[in-house]
N, C-alpha and C positions, 0 to 999 in steps of 0.2 A: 504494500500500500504506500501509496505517496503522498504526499501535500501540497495542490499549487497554492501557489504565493501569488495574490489578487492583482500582481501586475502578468500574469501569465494569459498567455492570448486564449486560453479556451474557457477564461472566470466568467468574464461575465455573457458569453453564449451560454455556460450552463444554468446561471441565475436567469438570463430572459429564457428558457427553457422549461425551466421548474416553474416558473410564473405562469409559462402556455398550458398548462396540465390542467383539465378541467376544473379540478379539486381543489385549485388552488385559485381560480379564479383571476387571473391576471396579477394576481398579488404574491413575489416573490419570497416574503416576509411571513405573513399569517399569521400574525402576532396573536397570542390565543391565553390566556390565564400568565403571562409575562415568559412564555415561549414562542418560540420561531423557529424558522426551518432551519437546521444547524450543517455544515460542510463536515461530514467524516473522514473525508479522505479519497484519492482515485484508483483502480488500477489501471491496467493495461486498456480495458474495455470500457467502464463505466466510472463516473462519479458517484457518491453516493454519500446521500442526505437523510437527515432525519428530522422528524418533530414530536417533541415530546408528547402534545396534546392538542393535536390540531384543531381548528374552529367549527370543519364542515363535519366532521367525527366525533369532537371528541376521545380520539383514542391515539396511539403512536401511530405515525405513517412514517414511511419508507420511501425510496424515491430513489432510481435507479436510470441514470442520465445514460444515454453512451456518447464516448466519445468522439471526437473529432476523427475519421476517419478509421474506426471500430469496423466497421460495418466492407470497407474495404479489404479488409484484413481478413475478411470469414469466405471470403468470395476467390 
């Protein structure tokens, strides 16, 4: 697992990403009982986020990005 550093060119494609997700409603954030969607870390394939307690739920969600040219890589 890695960690990008928010000046890395694939941050913020993956936050306008997580924002396009029905669930999330255009809102990258979903500030929810003083939780938000949280950056865990990437591999090779995907990003992956969490929220502790999301707003449309109420419950953890998970959120499984892929990355920049992931999908090339399987082909």
């Amino acid at each position: 697992m890695e960690y990008l550093d928010i000046n890395h060119t694939e941050w913020q494609k993956m936050w306008d990403e997580l924002a396009a997700y029905r669930l999330n409603n255009g809102d990258p954030l979903c500030v929810h009982e003083g939780r938000c969607w949280e950056y865990m870390g990437s591999t090779g394939d995907h990003h992956h986020l969490h929220h502790a307690c999301h707003p449309l739920t109420n419950k953890a969600e998970y959120m499984y990005i892929e990355r920049t040219g992931a999908a090339l890589r399987w082909a």
